[in-house]
N, C-alpha and C positions, 0 to 999 in steps of 0.2 A: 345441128346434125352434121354437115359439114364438118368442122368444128372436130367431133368426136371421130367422122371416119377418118379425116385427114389424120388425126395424129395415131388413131390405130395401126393404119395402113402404115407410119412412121417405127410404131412397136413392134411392129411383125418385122419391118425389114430390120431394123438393126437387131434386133434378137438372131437372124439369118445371115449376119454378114460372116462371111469367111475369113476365117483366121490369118491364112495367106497373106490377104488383103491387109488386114490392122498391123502383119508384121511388116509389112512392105513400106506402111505409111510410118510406123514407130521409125524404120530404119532412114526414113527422107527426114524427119523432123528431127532426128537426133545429129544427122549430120548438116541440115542445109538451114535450119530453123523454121521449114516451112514444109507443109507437107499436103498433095494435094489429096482430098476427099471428096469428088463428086461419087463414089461409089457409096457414101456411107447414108444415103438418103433415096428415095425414089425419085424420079424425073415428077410423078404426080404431088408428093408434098412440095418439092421445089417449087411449080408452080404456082401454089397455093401461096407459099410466104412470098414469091414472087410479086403474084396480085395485091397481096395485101399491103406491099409495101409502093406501088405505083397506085393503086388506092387511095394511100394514105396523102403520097407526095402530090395526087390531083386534088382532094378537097383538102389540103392545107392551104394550098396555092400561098408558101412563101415570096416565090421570087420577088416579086416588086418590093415587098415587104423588108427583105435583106437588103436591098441593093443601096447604100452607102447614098448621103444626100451628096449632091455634087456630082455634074459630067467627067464621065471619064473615070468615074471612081471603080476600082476594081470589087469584084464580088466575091463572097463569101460565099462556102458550099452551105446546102440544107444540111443541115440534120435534126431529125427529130428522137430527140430523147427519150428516154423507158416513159416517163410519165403521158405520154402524148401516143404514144405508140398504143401501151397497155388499155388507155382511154375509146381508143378506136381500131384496134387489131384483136383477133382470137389465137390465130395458129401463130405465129411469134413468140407472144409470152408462154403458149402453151408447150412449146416444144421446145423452149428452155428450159420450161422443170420437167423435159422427159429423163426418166433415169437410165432406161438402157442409152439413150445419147451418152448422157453426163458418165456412163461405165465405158463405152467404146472408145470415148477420147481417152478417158485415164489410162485404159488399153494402149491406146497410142504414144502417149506421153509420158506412158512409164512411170508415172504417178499419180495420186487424186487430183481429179480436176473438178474443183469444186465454186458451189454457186456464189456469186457476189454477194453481201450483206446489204449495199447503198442500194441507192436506184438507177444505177450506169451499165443495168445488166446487158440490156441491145440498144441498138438504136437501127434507125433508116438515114442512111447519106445520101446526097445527092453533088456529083461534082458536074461543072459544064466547061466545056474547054477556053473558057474566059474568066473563070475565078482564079483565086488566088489560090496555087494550089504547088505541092511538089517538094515540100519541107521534110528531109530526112531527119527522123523522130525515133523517139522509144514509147512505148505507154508504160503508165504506173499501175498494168495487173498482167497477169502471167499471161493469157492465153486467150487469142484472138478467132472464134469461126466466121468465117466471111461469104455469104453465099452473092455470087454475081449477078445481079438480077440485068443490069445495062452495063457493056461499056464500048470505048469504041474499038476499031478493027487495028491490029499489031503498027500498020503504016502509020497511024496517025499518033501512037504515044499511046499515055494511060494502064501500060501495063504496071509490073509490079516488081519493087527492085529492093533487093535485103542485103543486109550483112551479118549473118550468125556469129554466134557466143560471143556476143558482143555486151557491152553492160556502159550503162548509163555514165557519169560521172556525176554527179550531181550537185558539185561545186565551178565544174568548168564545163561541162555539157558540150565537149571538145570532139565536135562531128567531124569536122574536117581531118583531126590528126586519125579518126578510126578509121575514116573512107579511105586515106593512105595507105593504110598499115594492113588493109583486111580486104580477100575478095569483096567483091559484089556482081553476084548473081540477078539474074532478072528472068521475070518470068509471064511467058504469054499466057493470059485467059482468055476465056469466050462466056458470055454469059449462060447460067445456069452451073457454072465451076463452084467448087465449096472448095475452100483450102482453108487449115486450120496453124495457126501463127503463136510460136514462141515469143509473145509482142513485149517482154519487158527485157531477153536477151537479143533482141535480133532488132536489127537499127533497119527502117524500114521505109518506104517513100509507096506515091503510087507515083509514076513517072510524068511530067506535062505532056498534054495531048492538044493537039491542034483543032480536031470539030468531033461535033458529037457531048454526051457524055458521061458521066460512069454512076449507076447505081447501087449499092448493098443494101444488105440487112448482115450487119455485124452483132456478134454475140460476143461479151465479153466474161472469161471465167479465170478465180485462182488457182495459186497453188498452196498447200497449206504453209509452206513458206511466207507466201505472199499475206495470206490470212492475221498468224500470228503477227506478222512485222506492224499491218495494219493495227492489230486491235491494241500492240504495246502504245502506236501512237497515239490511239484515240484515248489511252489509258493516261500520258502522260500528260 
């Protein structure tokens, strides 16, 4: 029941969101690579994927499990993959096959923004300000939504740092000569933020943070660009 009102009450608002609004976020995302939308959702299903992904990350109870044999050894963040998630979540997977979402971002993106075929559709992270973390990256699928469920406060780090229309290299994967060449923006969140990420053009970090530390539920979608290139590979 839950379940069914959560993601109704998700159908009503983005069928209601204001145009204003999605031109407002088209015009951040085509210029910055990143564009925030805590508008495009309610504060009540926020919480809901909220819960569900602190939920998840309590009866997983990874930590010990991750943590490297050997003193001293540095940690790796959680993350818990589609198949783990799907296995023990409702509202997550279900409001990634919502279609007026899936239409409001192509709205924004200025193109279909369409669903993954693997199973690397979302996931839940967990970072702690002692893992290993803070690696400026590209991903290999067009579009990232990230809702904030934890992270820590601006003083201590952890926020979020890009560099648009930027592109991979993927013979020399030559971070450094981009970080020279190309601003780089940064940007404070607070949890409960949704921002939605150009993640295979925009070179992208979460920043190191000192205490505390940061959790999502990231959803990951293409583009038919992104679609085709995939399926020539799987073809050859």
């Amino acid at each position: 029941m839950q379940v069914h009102s959560t993601i109704e009450s998700a159908h009503k608002h983005l069928r209601a969101v204001e145009p204003s609004a999605l031109a407002h976020a088209r015009n951040r995302l085509a210029e910055t690579g990143i564009a925030r939308l805590s508008f495009l959702l309610p504060h009540r299903v926020k919480r809901v994927l909220a819960a569900e992904a602190l939920g998840l990350l309590d009866h997983h109870r990874q930590w010990g499990e991750l943590l490297p044999e050997g003193e001293g050894a540095a940690r790796q963040q959680v993350e818990l993959a589609e198949p783990e998630v799907a296995a023990h979540a409702a509202c997550i997977p279900a409001l990634y096959d919502c279609e007026p979402l899936r239409h409001n971002l192509s709205l924004i993106a200025a193109e279909p923004v369409l669903a993954r075929t693997d199973d690397r559709r979302y996931r839940v992270s967990r970072l702690h300000h002692d893992d290993v973390a803070g690696q400026w990256h590209w991903d290999d699928y067009a579009f990232a939504l990230v809702l904030v469920v934890e992270c820590p406060p601006l003083a201590d780090g952890g926020f979020v740092q890009t560099v648009a229309h930027t592109h991979r290299d993927w013979d020399h994967d030559d971070v450094y000569r981009t970080l020279t060449r190309n601003p780089i923006h940064s940007w404070e969140l607070h949890p409960g933020d949704l921002y939605l990420m150009r993640a295979d053009t925009t070179l992208h970090r979460v920043h190191p943070f000192v205490n505390g530390r940061r959790t999502t539920v990231a959803m990951s979608f293409a583009s038919r660009t992104g679609a085709e290139r995939e399926q020539a590979r799987r073809a050859s």
